[in-house]
C-alpha positions in Angstrom: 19.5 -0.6 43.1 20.1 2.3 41.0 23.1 0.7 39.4 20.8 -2.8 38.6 18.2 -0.4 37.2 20.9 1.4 35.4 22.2 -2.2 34.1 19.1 -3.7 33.0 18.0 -0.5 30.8 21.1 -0.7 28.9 20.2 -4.5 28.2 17.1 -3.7 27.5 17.9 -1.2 24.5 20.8 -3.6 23.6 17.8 -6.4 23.2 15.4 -3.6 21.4 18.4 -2.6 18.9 19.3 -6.3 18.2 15.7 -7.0 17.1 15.3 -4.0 15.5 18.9 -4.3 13.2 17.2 -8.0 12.0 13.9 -7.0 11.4 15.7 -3.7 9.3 17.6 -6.2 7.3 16.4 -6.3 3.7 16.7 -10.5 3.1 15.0 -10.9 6.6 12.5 -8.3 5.4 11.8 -11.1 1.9 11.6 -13.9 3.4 8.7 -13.0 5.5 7.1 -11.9 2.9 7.7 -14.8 1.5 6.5 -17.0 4.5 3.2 -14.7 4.7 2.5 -15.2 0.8 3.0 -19.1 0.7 -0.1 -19.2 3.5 -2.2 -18.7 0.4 -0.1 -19.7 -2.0 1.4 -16.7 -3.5 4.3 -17.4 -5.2 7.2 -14.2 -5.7 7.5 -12.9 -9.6 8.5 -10.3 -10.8 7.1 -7.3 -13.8 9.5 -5.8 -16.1 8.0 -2.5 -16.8 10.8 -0.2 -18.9 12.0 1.4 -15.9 11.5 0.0 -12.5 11.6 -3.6 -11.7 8.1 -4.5 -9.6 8.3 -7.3 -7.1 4.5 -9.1 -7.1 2.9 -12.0 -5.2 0.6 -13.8 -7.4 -2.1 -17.1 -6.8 -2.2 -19.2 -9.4 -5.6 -19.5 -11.1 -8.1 -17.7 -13.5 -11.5 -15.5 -13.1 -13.6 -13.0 -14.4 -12.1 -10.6 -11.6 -8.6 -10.2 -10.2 -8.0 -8.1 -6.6 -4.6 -6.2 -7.1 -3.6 -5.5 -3.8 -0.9 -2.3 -3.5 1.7 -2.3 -0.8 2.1 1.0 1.1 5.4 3.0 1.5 7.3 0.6 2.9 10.0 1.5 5.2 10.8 5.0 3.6 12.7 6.9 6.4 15.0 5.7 9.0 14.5 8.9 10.8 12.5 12.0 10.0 15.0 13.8 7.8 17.1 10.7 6.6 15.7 8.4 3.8 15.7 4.6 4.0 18.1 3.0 1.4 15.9 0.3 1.0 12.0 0.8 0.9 11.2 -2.9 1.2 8.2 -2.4 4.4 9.1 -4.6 7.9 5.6 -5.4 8.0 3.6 -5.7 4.4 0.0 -4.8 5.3 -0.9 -5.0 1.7 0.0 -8.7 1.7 -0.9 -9.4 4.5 -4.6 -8.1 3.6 -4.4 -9.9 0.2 -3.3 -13.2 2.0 -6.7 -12.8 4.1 -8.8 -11.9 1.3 -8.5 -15.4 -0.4 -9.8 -14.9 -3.7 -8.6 -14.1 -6.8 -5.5 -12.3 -6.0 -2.8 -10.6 -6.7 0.3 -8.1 -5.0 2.5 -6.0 -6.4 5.2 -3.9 -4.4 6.1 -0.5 -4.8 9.6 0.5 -6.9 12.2 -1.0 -5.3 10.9 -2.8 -2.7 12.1 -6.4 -2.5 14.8 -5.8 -5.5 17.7 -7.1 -3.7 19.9 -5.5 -5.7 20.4 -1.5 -5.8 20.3 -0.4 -9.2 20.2 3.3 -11.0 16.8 3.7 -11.0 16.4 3.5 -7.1 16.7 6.4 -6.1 15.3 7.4 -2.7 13.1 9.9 -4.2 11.1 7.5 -5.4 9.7 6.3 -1.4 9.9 10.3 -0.3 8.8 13.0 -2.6 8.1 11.2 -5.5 6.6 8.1 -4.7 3.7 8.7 -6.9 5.2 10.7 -9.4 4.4 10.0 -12.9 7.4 7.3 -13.6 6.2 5.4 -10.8 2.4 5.1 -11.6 3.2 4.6 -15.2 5.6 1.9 -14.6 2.4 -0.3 -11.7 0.0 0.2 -15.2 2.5 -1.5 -17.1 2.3 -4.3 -14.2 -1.4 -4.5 -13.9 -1.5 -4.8 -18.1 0.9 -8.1 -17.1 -1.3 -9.4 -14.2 -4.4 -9.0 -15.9 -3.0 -10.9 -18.7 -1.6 -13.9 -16.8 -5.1 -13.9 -14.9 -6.7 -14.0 -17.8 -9.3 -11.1 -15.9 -11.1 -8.8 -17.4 -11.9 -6.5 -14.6 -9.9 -5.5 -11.7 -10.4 -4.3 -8.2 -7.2 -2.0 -7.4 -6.8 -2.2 -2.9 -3.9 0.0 -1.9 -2.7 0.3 1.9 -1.9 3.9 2.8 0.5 5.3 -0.1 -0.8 2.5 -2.2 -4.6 4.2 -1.9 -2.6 6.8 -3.7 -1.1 4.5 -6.1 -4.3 2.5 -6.6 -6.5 5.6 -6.6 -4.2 7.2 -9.6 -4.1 3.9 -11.5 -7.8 3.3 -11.7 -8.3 7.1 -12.9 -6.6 6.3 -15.9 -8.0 2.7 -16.6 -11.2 1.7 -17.8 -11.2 -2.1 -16.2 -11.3 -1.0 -12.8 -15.0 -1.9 -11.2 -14.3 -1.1 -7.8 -11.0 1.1 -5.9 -10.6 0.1 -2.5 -7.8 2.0 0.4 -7.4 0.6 3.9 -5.3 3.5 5.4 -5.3 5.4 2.6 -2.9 9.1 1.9 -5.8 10.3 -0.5 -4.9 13.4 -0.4 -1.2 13.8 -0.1 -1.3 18.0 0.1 -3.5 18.0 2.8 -1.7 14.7 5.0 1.7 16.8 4.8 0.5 20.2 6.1 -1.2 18.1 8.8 2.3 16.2 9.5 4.5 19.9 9.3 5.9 17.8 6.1 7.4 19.3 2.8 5.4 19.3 -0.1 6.1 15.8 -2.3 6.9 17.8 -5.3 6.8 15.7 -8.1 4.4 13.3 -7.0 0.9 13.3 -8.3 -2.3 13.7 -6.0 -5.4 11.6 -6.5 -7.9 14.3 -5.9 -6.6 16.2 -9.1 -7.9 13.0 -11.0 -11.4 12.8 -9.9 -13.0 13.5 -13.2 -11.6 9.6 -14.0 -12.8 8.6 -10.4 -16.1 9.6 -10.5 -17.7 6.7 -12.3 -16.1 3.8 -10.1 -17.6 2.6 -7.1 -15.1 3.5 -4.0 -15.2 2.4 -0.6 -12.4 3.8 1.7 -11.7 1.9 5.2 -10.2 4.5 7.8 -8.6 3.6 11.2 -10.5 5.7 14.1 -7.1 5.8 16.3 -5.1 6.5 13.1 -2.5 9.9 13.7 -0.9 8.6 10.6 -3.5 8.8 8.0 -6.4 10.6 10.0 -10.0 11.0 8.4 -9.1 14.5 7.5 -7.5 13.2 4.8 -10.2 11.1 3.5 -12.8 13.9 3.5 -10.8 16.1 2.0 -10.3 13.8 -0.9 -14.2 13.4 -0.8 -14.8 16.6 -0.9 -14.1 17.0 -4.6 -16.5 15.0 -5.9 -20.5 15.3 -6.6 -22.6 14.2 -3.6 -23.9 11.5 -5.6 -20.9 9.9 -6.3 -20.8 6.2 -5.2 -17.8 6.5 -2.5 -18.4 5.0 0.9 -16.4 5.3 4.1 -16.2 2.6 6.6 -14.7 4.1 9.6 -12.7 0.9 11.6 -13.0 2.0 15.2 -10.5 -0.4 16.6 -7.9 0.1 13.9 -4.9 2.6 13.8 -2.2 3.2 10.7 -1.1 -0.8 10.9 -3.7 -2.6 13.8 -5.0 -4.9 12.9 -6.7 -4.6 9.2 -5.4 -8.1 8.3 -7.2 -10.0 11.3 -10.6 -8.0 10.3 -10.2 -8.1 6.8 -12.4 -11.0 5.8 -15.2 -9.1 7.5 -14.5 -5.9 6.3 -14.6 -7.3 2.7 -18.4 -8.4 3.6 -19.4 -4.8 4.0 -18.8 -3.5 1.0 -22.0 -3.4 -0.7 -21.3 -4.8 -4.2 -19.2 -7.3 -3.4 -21.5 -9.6 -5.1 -20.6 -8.6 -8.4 -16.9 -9.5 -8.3 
């Protein structure tokens, strides 16, 4: 019996590590992003911005108001101390979320994610300590300037999943189109969510609560995960906790949701809740 037992473990991680090395594989990794874009017609493009090469999903159609939808980190690490040559994520929440939004929508990945090709400027800093470093957010302005245009908005509602709240949170502090900033997930706070984690510092990288001055003014609403370890709420109010009382920035706290479970599925609903929805 021991020996079967013995036997069927080593299958079993055999099975695990087979699924694991296909889901890993970059291609694999596109075409379902590909599959989970064409359920709302999204169709792949791409955003020439002077230094990265951004990888978008993006419906065809016009409006007043276009929801840019930010994907998180993406599959940064393969282990705690080794970096991922290839960020492109295993499971894109942020498309996923802007495939169940419906709207007016848009995507846009972070640098290097989806690029196929590995060129000079991906380096792997640019998923671990500087994944919202200047170059980066400079380069997803540049793309919103281009989705905006081929919208044909003239406002925009900036969603980031988790390192994308970042992203979306440091983009709409410099822009003056944003009327709403929405996170699902979201590493507000990137100084507080490393000493929580026993993490280094991500020198180099810029920190959204360092921006609220250009924050203030825009209506937020931030969906947290109650069972999230990843991302807890700590991080959230300690973002919050830089701004005036009165500021208009609401917290949804999601009390069967984690980092990844299941924000797509809900996010119709959760869409409902936010209280000016009705203006865009």
């Amino acid at each position: 019996m021991d020996g079967l037992r013995a036997c069927w473990i080593v299958v079993s991680a055999l099975m695990l590590a087979a699924c694991a090395a296909g889901a890993l594989d970059p291609e694999e990794r596109l075409r379902r992003a590909e599959e989970i874009a064409a359920g709302s017609h999204l169709t792949r493009g791409t955003f020439e911005t002077g230094t990265f090469r951004l990888t978008g999903f993006v419906k065809p159609g016009k409006g007043d108001v276009l929801s840019v939808y930010i994907e998180g980190d993406g599959f940064a690490w393969v282990t705690r101390h080794r970096p991922s040559r290839d960020p492109t994520p295993v499971d894109p929440v942020a498309l996923r979320l802007a495939v169940a939004d419906g709207g007016n929508v848009a995507y846009i990945a972070r640098p290097c994610q989806y690029s196929r090709v590995v060129s000079p400027e991906c380096d792997a800093r640019y998923w671990t300590s500087e994944r919202f470093a200047p170059a980066v957010i400079d380069a997803l302005n540049v793309a919103l300037n281009q989705v905006k245009l081929q919208s044909g908005a003239n406002a925009l509602v900036l969603v980031g999943y988790s390192g994308g709240g970042a992203v979306a949170a440091l983009l709409a502090a410099q822009r003056s189109d944003v009327v709403h900033l929405i996170t699902v997930a979201g590493n507000l706070d990137h100084a507080v969510w490393s000493r929580l984690h026993g993490l280094s510092p991500l020198e180099g990288s810029l920190n959204p609560p360092d921006f609220w001055p250009g924050l203030e003014g825009i209506p937020q609403t931030h969906f947290v995960g109650a069972l999230d370890q990843t991302v807890p709420i700590t991080v959230y109010r300690a973002y919050r906790s830089r701004f005036r009382e009165e500021a208009d920035i609401q917290v949804r706290i999601v009390d069967a949701a984690d980092h990844r479970c299941c924000w797509a599925r809900e996010w119709p609903h959760l869409l409902e809740t936010i209280s000016n929805r009705g203006v865009w």
